[in-house]
N, CA, C and O atoms as a Tinker XYZ file with bonds, in Angstrom:
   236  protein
     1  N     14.412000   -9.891000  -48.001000    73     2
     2  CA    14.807000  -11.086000  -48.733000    64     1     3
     3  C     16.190000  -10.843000  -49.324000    63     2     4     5
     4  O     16.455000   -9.710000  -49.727000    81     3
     5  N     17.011000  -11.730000  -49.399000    73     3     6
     6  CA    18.230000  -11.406000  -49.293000    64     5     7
     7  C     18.518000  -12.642000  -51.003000    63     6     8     9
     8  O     17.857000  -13.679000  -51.071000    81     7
     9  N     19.312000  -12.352000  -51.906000    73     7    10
    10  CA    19.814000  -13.734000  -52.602000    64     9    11
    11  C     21.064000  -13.737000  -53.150000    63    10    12    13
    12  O     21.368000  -12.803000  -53.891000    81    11
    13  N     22.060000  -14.851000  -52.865000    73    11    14
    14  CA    23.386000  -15.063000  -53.114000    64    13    15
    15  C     23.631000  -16.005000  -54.390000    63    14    16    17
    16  O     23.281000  -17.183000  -54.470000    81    15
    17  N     24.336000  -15.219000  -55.425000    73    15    18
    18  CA    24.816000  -16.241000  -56.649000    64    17    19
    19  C     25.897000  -15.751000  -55.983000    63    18    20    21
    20  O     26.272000  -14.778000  -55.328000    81    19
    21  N     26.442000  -17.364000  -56.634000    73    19    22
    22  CA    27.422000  -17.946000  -56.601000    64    21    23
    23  C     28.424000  -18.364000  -58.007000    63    22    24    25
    24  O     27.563000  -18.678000  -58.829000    81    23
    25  N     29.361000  -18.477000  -58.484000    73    23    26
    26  CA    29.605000  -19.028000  -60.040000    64    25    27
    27  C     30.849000  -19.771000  -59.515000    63    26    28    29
    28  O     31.743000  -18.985000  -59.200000    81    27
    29  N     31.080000  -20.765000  -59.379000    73    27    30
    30  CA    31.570000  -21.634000  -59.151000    64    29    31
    31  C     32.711000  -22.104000  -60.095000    63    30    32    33
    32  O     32.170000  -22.828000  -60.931000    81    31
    33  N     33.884000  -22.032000  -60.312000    73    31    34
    34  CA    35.146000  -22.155000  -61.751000    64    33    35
    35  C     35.258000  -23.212000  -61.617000    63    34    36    37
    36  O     35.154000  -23.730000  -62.729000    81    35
    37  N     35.425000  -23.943000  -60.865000    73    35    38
    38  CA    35.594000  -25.934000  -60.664000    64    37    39
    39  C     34.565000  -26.760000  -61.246000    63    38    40    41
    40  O     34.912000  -27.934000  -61.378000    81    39
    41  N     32.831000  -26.347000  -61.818000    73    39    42
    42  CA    32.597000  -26.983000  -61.915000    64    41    43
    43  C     31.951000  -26.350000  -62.782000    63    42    44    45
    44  O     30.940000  -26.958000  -63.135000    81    43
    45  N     32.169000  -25.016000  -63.461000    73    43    46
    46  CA    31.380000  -24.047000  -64.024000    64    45    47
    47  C     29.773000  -24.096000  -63.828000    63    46    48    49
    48  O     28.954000  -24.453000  -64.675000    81    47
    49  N     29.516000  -23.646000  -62.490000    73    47    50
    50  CA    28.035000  -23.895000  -62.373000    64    49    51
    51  C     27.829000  -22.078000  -61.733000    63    50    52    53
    52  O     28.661000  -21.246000  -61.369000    81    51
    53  N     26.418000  -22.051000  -61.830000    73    51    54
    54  CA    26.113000  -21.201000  -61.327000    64    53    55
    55  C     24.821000  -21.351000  -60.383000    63    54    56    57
    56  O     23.820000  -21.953000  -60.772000    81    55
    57  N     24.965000  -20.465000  -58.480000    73    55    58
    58  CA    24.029000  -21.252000  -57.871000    64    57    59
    59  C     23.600000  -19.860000  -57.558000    63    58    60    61
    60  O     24.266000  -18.827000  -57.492000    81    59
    61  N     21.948000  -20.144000  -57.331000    73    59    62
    62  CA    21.030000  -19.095000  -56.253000    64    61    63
    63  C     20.412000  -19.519000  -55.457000    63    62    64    65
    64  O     19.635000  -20.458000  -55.623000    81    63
    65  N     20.574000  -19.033000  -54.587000    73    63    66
    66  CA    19.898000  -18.803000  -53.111000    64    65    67
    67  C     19.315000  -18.043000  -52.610000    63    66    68    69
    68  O     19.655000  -17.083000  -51.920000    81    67
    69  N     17.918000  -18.587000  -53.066000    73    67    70
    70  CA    17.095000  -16.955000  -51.678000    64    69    71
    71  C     17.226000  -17.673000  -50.091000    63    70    72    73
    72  O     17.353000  -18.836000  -49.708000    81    71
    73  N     17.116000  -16.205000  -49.323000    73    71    74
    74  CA    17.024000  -16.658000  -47.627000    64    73    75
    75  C     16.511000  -15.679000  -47.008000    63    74    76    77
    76  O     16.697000  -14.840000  -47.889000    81    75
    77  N     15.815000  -14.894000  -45.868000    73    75    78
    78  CA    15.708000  -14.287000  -45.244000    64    77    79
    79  C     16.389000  -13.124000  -44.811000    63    78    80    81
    80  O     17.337000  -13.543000  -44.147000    81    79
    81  N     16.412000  -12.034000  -44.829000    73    79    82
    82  CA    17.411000  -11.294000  -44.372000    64    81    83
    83  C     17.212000  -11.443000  -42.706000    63    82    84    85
    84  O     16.133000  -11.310000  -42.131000    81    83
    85  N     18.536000  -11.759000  -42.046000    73    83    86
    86  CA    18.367000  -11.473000  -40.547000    64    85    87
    87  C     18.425000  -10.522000  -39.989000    63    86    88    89
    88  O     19.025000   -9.544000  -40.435000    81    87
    89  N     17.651000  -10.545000  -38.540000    73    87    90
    90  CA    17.439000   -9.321000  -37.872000    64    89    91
    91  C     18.789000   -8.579000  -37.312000    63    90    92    93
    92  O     19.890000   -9.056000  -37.034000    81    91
    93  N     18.462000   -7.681000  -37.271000    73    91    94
    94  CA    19.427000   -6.876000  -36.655000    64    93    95
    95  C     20.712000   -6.289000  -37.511000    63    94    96    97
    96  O     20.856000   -6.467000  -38.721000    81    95
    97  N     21.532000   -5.627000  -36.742000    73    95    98
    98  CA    22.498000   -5.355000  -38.150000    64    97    99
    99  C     23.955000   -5.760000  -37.775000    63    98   100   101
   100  O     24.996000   -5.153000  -38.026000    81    99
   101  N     23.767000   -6.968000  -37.093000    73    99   102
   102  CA    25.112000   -7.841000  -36.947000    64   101   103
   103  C     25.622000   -8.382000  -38.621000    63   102   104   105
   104  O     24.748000   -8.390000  -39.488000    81   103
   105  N     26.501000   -8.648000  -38.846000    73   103   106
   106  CA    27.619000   -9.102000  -40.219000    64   105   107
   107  C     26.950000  -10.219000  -40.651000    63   106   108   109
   108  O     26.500000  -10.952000  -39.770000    81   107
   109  N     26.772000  -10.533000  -41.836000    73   107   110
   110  CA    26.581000  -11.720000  -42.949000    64   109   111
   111  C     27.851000  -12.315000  -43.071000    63   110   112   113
   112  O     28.892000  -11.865000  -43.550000    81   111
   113  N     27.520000  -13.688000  -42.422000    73   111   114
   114  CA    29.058000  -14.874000  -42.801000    64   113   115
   115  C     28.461000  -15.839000  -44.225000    63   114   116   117
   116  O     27.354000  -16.372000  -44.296000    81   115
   117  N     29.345000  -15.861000  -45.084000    73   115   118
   118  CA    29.127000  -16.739000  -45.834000    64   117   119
   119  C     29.754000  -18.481000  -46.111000    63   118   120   121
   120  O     30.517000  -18.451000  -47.076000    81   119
   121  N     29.669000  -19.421000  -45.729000    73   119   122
   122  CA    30.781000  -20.114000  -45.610000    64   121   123
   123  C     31.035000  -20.847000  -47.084000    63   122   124   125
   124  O     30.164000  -21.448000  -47.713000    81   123
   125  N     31.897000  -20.733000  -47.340000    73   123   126
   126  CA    32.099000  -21.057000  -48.722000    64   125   127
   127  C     33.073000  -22.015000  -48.889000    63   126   128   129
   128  O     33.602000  -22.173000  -49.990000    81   127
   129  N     33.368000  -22.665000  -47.940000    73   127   130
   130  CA    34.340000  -23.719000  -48.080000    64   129   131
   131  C     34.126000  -25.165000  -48.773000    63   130   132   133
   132  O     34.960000  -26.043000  -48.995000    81   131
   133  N     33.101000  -25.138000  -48.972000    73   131   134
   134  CA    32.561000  -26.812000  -49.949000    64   133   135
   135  C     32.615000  -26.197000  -51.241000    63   134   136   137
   136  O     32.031000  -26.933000  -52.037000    81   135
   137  N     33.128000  -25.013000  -51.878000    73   135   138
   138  CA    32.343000  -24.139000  -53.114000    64   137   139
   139  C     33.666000  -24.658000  -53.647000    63   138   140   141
   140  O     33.408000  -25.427000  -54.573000    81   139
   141  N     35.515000  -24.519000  -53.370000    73   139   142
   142  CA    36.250000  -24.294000  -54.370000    64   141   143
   143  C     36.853000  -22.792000  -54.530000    63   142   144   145
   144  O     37.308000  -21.951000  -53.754000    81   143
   145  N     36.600000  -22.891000  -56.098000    73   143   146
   146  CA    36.421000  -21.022000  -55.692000    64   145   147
   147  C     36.097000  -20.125000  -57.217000    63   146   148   149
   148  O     36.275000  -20.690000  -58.296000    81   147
   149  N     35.689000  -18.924000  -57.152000    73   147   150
   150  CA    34.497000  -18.585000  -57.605000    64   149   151
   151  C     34.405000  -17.094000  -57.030000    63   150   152   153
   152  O     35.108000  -16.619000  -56.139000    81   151
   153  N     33.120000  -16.305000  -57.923000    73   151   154
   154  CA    32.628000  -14.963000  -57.271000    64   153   155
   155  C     31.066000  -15.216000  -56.575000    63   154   156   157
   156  O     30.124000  -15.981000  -56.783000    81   155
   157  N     31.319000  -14.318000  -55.812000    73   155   158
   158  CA    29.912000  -14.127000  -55.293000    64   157   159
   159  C     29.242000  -12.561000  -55.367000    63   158   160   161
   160  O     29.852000  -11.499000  -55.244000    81   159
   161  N     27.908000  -12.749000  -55.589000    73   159   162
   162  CA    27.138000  -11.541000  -55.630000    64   161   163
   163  C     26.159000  -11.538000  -54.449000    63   162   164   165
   164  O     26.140000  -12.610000  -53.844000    81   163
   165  N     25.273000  -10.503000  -53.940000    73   163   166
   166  CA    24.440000  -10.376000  -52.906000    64   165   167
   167  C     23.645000   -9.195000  -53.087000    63   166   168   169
   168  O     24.157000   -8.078000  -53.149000    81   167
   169  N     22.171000   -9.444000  -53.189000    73   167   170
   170  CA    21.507000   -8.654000  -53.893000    64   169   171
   171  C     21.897000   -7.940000  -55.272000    63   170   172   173
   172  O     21.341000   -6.927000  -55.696000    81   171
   173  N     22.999000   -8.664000  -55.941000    73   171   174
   174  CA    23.080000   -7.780000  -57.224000    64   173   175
   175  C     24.573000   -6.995000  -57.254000    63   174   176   177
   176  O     25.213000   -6.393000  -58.117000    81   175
   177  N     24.703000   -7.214000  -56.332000    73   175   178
   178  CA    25.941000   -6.791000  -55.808000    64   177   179
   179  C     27.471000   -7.156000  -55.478000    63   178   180   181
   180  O     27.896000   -7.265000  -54.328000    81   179
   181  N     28.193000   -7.320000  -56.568000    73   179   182
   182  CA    29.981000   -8.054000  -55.795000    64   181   183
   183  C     30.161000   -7.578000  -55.139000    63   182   184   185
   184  O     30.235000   -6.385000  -54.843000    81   183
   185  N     30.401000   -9.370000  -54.333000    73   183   186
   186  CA    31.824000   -9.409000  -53.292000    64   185   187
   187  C     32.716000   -9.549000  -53.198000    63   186   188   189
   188  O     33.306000   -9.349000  -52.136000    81   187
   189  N     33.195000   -9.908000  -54.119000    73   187   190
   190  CA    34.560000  -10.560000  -54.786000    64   189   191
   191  C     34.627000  -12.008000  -55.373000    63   190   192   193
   192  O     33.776000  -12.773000  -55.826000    81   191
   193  N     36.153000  -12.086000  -55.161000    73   191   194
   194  CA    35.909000  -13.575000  -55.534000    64   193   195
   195  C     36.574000  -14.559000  -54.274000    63   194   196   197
   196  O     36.790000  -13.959000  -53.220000    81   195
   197  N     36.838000  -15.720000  -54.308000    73   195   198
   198  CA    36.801000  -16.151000  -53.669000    64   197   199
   199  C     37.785000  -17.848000  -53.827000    63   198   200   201
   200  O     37.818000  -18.228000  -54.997000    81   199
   201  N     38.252000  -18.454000  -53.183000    73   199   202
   202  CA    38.821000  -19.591000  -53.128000    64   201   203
   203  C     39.372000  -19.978000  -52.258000    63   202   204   205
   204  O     39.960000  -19.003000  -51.789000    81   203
   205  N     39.712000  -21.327000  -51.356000    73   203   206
   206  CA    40.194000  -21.982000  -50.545000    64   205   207
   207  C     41.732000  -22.308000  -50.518000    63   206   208   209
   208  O     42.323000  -22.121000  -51.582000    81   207
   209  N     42.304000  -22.671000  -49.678000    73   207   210
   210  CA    43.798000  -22.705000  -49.935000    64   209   211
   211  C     44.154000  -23.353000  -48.406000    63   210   212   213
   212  O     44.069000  -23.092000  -47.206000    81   211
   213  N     44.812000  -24.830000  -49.756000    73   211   214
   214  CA    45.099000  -25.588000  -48.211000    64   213   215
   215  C     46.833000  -25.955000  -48.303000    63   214   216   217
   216  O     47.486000  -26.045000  -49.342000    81   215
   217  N     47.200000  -26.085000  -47.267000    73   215   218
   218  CA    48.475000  -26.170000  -47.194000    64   217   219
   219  C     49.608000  -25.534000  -46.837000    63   218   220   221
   220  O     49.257000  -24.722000  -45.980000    81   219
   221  N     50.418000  -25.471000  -46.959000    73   219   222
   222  CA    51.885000  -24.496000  -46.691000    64   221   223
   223  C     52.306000  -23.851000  -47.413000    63   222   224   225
   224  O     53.505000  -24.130000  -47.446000    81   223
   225  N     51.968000  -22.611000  -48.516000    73   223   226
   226  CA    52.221000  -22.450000  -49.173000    64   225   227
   227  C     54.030000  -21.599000  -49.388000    63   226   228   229
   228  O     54.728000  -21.360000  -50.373000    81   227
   229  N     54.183000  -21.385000  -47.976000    73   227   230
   230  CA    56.093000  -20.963000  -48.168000    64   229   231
   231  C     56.655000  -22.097000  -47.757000    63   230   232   233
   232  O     56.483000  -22.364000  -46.568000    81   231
   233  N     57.195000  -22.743000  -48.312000    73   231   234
   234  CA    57.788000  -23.918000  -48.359000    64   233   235
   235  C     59.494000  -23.459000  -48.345000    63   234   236
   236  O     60.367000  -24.327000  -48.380000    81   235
């Protein structure tokens, strides 16, 4: 059993998710692109943090 908080700075929320751990020992994708941006934990554990970025930023 696997569970992902989430803390979310855009909307100051904080989310959990239990899910299954999958088989095998291929990579965990997280997609976090509806989130903003924020840290994430996994089992208890940071991943960092995290945020989206749209645009051109060297202008």
């Amino acid at each position: 059993m696997l569970y992902y908080l989430a803390r979310v700075y855009t909307t100051n929320t904080i989310l959990k998710v239990y899910s299954n751990a999958p088989d095998g020992n291929e990579p965990l994708a997280l997609d976090m692109e509806r989130m903003g941006k924020g840290q994430v934990w996994i089992n208890g554990e940071s991943i960092g943090r995290y945020w989206m970025t749209y645009g051109n930023a060297c202008r």
